[in-house]
ROZATI-394930 format. One record per atom (N, C-alpha, C, O): atom name; x, y negated, z negated. Coordinates in pm, 1 decimal, padded with zeros to 6 digits, always signed. Layout:
<gulos>
{atom=CA c1=X c2=Y c3=Z}
...
</gulos>
This chain:
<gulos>
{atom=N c1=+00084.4 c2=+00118.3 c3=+00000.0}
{atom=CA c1=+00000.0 c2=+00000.0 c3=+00000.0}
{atom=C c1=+00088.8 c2=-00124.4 c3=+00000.0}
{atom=O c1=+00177.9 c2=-00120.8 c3=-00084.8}
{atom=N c1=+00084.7 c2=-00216.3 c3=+00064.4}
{atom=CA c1=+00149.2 c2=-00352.1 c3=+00133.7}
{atom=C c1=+00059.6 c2=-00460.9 c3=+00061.3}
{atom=O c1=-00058.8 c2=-00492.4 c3=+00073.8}
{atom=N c1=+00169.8 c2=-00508.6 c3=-00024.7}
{atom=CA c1=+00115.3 c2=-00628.1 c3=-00137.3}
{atom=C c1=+00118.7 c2=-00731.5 c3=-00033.3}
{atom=O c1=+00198.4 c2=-00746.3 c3=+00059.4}
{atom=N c1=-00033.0 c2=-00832.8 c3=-00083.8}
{atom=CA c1=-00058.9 c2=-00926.0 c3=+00063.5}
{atom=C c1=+00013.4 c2=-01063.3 c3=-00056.8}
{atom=O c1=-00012.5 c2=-01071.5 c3=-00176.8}
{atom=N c1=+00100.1 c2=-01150.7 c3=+00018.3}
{atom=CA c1=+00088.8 c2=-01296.9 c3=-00009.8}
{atom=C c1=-00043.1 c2=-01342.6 c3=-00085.4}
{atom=O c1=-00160.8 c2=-01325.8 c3=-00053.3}
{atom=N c1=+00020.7 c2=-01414.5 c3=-00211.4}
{atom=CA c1=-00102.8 c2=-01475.2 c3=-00226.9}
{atom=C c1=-00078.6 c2=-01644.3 c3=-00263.9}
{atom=O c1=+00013.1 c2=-01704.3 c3=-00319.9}
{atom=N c1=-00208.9 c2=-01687.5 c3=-00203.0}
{atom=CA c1=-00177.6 c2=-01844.3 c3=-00165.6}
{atom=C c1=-00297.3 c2=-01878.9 c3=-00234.8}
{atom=O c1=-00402.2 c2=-01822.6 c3=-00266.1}
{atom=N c1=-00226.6 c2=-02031.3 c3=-00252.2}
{atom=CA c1=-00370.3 c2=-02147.2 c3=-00348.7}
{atom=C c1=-00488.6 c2=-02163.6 c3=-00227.3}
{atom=O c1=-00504.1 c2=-02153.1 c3=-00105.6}
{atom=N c1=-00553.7 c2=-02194.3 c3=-00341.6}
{atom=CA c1=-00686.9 c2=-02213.9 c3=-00289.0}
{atom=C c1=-00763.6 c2=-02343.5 c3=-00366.5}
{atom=O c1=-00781.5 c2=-02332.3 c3=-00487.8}
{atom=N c1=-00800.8 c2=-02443.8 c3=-00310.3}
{atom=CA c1=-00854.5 c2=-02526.9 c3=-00398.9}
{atom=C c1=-00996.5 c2=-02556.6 c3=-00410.5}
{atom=O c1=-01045.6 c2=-02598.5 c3=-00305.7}
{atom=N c1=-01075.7 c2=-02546.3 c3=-00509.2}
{atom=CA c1=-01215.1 c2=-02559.1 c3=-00533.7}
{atom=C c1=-01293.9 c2=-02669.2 c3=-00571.6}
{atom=O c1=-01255.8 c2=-02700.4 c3=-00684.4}
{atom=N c1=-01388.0 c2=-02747.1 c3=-00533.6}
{atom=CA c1=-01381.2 c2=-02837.4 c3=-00627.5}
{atom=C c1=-01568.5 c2=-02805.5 c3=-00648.1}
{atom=O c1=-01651.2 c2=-02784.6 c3=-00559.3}
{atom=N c1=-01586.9 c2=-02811.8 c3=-00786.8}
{atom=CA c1=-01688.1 c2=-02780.5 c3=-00857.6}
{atom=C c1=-01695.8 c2=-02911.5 c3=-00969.9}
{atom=O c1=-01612.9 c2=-02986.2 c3=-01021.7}
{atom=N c1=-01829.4 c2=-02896.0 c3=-00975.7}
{atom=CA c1=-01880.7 c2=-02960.9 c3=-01150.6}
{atom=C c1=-01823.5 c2=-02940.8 c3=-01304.7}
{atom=O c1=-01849.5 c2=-02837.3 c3=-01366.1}
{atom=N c1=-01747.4 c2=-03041.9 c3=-01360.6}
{atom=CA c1=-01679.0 c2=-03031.8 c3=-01490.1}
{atom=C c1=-01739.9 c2=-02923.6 c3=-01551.6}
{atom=O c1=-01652.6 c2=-02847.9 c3=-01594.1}
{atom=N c1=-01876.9 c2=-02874.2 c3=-01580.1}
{atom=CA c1=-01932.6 c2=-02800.8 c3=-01678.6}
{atom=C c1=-01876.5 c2=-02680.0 c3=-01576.4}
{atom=O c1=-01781.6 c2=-02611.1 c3=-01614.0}
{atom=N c1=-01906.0 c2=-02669.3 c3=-01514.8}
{atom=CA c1=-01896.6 c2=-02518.8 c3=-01404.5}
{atom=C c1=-01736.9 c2=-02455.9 c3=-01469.1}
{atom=O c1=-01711.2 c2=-02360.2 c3=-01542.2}
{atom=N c1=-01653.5 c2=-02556.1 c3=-01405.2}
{atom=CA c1=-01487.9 c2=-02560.4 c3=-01443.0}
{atom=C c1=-01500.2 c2=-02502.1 c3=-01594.8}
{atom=O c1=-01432.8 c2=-02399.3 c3=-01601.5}
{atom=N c1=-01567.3 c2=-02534.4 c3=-01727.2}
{atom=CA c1=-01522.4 c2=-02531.4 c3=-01816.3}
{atom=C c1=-01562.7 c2=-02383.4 c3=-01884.6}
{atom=O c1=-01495.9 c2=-02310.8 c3=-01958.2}
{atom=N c1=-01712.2 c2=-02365.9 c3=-01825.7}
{atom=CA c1=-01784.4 c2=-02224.9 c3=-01859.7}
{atom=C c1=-01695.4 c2=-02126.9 c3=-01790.8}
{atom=O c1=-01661.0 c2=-02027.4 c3=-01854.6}
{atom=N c1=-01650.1 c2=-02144.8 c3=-01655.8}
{atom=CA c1=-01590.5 c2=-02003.6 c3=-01571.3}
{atom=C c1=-01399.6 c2=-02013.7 c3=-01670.5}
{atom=O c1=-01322.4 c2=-01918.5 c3=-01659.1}
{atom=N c1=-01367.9 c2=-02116.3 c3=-01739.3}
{atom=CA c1=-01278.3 c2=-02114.2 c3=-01815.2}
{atom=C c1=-01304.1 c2=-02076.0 c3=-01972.9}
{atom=O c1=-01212.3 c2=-02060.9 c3=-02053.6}
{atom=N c1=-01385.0 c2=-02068.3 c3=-01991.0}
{atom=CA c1=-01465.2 c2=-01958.2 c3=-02111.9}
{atom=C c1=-01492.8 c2=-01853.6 c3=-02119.3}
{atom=O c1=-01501.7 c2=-01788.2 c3=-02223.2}
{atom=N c1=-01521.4 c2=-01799.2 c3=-01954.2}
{atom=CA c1=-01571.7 c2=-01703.6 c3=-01953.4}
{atom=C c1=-01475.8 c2=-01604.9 c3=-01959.9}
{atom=O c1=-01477.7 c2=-01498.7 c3=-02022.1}
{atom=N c1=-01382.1 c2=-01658.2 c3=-01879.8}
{atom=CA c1=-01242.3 c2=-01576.5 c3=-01810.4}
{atom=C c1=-01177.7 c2=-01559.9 c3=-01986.2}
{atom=O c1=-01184.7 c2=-01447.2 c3=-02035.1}
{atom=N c1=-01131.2 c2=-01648.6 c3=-02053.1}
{atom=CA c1=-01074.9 c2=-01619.0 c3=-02178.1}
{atom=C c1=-01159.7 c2=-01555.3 c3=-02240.6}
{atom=O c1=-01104.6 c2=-01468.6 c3=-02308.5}
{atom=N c1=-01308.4 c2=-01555.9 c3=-02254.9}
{atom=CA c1=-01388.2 c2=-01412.5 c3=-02353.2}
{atom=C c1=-01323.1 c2=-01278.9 c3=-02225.5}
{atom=O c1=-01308.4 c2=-01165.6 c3=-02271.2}
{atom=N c1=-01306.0 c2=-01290.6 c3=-02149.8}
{atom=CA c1=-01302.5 c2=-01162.6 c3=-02071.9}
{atom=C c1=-01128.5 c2=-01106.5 c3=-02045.9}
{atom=O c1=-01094.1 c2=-01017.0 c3=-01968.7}
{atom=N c1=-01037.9 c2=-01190.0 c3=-02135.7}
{atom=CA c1=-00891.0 c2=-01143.5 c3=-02065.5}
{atom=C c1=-00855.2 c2=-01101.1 c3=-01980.1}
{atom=O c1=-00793.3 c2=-00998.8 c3=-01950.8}
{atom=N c1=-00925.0 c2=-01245.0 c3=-01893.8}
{atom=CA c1=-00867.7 c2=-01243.4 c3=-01742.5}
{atom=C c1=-00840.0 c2=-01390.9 c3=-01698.4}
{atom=O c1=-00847.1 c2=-01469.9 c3=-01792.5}
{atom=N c1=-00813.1 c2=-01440.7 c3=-01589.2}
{atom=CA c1=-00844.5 c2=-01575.2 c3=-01525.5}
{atom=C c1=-00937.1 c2=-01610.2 c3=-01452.0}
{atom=O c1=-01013.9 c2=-01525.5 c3=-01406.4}
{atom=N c1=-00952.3 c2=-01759.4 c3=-01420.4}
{atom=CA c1=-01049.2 c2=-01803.4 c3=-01358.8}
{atom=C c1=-01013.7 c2=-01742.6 c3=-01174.1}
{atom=O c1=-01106.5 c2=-01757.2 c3=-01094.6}
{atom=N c1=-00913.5 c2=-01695.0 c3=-01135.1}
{atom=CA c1=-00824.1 c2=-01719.7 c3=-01020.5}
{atom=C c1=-00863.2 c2=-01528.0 c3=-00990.9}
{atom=O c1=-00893.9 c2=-01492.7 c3=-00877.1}
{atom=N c1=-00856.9 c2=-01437.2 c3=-01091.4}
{atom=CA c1=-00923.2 c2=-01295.9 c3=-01104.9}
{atom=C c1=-01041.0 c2=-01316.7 c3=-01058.9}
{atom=O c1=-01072.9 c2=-01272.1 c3=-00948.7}
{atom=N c1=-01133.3 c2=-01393.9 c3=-01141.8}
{atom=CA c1=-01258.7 c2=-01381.4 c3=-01124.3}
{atom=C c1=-01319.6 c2=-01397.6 c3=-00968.3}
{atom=O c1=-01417.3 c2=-01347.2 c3=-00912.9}
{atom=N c1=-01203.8 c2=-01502.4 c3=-00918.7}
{atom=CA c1=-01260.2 c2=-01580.4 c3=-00771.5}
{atom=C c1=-01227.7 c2=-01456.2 c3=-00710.2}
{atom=O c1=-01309.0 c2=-01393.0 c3=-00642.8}
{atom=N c1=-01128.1 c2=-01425.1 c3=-00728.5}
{atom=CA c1=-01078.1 c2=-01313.5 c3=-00645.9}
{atom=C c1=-01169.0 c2=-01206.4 c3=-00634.1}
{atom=O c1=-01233.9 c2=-01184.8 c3=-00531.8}
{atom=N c1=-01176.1 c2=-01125.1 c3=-00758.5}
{atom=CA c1=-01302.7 c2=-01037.3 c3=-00766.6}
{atom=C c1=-01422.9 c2=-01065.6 c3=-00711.9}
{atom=O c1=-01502.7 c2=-00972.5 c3=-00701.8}
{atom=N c1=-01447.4 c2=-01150.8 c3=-00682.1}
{atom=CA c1=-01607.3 c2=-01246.3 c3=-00631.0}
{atom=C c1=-01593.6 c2=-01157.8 c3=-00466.4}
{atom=O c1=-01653.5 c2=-01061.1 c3=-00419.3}
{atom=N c1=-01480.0 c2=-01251.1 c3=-00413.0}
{atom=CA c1=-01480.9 c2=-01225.1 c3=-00274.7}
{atom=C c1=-01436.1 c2=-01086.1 c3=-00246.4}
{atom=O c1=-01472.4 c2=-01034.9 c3=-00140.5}
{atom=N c1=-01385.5 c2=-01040.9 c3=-00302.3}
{atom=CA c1=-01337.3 c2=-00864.3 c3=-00297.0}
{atom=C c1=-01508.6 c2=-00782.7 c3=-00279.6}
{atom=O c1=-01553.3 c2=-00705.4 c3=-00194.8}
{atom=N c1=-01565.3 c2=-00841.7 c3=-00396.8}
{atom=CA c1=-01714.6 c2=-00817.4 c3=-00397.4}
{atom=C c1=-01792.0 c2=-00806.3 c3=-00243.1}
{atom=O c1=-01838.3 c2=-00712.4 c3=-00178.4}
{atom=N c1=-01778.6 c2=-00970.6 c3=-00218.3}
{atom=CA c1=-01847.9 c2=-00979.6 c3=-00076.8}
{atom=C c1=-01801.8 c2=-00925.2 c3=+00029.5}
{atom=O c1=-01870.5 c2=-00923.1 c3=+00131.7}
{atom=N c1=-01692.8 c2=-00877.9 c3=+00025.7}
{atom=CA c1=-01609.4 c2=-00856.3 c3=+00182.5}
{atom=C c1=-01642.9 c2=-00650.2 c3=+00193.7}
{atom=O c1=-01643.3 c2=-00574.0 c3=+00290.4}
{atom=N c1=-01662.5 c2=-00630.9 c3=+00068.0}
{atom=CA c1=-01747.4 c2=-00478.2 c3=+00073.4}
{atom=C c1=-01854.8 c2=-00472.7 c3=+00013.5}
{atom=O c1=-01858.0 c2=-00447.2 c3=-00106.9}
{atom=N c1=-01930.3 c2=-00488.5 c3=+00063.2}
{atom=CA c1=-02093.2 c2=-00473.3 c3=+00052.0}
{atom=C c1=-02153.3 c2=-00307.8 c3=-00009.6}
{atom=O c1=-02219.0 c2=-00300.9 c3=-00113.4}
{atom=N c1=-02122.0 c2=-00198.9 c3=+00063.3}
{atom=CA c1=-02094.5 c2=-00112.4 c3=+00050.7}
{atom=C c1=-02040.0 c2=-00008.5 c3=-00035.3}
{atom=O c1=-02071.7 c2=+00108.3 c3=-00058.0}
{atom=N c1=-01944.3 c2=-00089.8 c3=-00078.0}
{atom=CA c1=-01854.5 c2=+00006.9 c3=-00176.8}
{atom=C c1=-01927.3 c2=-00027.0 c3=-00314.5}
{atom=O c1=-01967.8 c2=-00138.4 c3=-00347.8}
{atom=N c1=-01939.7 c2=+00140.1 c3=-00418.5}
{atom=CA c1=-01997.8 c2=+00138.8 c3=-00551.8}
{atom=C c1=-01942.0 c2=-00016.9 c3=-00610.6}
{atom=O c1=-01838.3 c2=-00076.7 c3=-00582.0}
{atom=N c1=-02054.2 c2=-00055.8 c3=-00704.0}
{atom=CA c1=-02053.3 c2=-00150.5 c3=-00790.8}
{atom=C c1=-02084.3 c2=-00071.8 c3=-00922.7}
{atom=O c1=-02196.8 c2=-00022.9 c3=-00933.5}
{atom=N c1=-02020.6 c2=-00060.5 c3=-00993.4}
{atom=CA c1=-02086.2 c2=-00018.9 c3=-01136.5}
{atom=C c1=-02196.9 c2=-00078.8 c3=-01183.9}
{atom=O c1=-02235.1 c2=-00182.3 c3=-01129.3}
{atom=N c1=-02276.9 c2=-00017.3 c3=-01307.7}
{atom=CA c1=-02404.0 c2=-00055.4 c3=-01322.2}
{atom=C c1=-02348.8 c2=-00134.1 c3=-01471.5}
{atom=O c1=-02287.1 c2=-00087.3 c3=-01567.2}
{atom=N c1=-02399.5 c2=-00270.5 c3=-01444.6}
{atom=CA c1=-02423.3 c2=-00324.0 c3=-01571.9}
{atom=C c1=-02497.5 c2=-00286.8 c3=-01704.0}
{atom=O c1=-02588.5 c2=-00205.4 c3=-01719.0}
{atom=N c1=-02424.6 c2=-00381.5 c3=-01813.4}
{atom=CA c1=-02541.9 c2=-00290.2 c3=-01937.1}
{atom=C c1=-02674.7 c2=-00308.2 c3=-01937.6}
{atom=O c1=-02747.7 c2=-00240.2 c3=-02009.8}
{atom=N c1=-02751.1 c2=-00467.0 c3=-01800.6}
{atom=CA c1=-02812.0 c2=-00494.0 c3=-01802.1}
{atom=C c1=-02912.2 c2=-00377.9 c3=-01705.4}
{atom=O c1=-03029.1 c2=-00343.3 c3=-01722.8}
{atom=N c1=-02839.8 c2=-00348.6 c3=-01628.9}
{atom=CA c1=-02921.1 c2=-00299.6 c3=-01498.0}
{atom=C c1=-02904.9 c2=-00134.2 c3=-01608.9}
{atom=O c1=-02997.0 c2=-00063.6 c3=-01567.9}
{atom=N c1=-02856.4 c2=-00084.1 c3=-01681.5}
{atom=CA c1=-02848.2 c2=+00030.4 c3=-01760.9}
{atom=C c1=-02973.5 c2=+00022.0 c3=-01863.4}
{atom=O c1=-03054.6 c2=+00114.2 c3=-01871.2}
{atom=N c1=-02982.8 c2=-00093.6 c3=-01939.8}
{atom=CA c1=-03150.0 c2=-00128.5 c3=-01969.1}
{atom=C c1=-03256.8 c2=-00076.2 c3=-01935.2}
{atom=O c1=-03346.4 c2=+00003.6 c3=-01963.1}
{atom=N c1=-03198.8 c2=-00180.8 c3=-01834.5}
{atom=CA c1=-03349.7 c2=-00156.3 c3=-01718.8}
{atom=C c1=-03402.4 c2=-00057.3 c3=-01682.6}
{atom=O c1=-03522.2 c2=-00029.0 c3=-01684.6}
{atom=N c1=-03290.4 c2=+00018.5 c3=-01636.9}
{atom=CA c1=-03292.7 c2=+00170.2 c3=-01612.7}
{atom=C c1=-03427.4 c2=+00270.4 c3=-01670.9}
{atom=O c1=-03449.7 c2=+00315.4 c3=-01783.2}
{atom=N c1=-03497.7 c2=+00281.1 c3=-01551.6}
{atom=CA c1=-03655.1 c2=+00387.7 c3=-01614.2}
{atom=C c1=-03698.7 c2=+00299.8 c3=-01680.0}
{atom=O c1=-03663.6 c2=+00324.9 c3=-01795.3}
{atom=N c1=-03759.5 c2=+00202.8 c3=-01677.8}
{atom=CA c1=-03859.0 c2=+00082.7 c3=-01763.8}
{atom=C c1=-04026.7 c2=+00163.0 c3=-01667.2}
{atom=O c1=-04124.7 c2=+00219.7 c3=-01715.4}
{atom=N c1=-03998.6 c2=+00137.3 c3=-01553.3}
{atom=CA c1=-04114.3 c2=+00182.7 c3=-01453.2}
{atom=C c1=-04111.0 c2=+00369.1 c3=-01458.8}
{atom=O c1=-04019.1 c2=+00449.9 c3=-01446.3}
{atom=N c1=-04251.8 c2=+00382.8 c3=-01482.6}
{atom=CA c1=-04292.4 c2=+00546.5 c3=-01477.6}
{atom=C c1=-04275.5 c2=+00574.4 c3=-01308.5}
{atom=O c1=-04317.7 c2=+00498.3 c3=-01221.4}
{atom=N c1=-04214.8 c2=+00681.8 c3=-01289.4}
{atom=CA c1=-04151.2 c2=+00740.1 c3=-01183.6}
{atom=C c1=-04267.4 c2=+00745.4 c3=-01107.5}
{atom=O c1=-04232.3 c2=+00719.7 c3=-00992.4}
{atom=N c1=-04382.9 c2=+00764.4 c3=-01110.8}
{atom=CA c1=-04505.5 c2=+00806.8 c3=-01016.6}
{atom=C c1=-04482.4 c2=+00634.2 c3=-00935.5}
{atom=O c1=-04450.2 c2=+00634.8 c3=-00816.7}
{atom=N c1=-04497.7 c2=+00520.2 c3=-00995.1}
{atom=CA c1=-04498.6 c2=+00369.8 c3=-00953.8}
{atom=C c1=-04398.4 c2=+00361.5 c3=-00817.7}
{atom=O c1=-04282.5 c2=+00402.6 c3=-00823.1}
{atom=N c1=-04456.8 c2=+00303.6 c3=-00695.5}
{atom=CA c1=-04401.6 c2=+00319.1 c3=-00617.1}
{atom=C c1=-04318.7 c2=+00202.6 c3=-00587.4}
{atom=O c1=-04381.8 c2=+00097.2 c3=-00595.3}
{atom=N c1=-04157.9 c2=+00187.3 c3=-00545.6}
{atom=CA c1=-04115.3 c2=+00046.5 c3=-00538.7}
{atom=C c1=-04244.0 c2=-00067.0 c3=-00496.0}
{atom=O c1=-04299.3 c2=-00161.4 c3=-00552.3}
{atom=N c1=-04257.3 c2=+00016.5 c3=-00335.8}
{atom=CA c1=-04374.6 c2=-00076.7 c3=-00260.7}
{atom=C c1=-04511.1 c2=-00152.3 c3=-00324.9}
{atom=O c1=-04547.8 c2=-00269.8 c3=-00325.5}
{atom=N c1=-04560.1 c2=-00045.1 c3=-00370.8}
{atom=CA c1=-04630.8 c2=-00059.6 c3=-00446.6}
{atom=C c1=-04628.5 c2=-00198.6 c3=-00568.1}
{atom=O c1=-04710.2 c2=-00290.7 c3=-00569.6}
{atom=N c1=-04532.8 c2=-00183.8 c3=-00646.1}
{atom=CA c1=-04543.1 c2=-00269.3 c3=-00756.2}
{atom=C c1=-04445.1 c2=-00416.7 c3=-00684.6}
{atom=O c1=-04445.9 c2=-00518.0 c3=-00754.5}
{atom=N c1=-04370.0 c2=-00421.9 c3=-00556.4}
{atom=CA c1=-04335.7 c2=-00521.0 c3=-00457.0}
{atom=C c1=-04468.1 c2=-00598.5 c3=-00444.9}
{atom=O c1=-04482.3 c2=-00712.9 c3=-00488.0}
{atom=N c1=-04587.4 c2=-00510.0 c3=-00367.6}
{atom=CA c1=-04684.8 c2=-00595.5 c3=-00346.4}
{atom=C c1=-04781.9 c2=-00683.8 c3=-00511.2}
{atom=O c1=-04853.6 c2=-00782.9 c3=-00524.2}
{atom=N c1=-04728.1 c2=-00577.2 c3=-00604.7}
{atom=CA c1=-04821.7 c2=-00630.5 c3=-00756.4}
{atom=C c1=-04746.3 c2=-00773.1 c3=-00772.2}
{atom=O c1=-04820.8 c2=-00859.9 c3=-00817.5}
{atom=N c1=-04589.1 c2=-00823.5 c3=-00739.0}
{atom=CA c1=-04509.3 c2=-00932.7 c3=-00772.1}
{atom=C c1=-04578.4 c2=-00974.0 c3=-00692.4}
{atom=O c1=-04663.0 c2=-01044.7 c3=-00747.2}
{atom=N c1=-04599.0 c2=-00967.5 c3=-00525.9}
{atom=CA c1=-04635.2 c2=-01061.9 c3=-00383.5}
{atom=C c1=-04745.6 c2=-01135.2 c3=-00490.4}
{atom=O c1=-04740.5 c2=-01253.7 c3=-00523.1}
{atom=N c1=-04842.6 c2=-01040.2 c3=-00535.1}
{atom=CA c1=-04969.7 c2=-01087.8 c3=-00549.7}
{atom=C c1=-04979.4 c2=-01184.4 c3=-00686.3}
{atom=O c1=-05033.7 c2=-01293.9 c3=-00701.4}
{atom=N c1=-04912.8 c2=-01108.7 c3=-00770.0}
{atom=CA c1=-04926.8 c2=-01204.0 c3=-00926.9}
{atom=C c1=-04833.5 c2=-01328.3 c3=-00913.2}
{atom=O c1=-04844.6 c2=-01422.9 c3=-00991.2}
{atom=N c1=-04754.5 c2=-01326.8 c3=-00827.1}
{atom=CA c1=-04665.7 c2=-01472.7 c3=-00819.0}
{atom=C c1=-04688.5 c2=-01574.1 c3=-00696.4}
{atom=O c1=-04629.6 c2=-01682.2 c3=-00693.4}
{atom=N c1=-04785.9 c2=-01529.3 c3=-00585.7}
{atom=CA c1=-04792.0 c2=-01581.6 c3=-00479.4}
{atom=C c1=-04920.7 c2=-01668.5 c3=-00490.3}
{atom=O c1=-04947.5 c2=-01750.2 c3=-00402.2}
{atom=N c1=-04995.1 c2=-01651.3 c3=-00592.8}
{atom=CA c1=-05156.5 c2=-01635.7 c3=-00583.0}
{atom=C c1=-05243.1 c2=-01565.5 c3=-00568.9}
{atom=O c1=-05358.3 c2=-01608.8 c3=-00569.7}
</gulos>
């Protein structure tokens, strides 16, 4: 495997934005410069496994298996559309 160059990149965002993704990165012992990175690593494979969050692990079986995606798609169309 062939380590690629890596070059700056400059962003310019909202003070609060800057200060939370610099919070976030130190609760997470990583950097803000990881995170960007990881972002676009993200987008450029669509495809490839994503692990399941603790959130989406929650969630996990909330809906009784008989409930059909489609089905409860059209119950949102309807209870949020009018």
């Amino acid at each position: 495997m062939q380590l690629e160059e890596k070059r700056k990149l400059t962003l310019r965002l909202e003070e609060h934005l800057i200060q939370r993704a610099k919070a976030y990165a130190s609760q997470h012992d990583t950097s803000v410069s990881h995170l960007v990175e990881s972002f676009f690593r993200n987008l450029s494979s669509p495809d490839e496994f994503i692990p399941e969050t603790a959130l989406v692990r929650q969630l996990n079986g909330i809906l009784p298996p008989e409930i059909r995606l489609e089905d409860y798609y059209e119950y949102l169309v309807e209870k949020y559309n009018g």
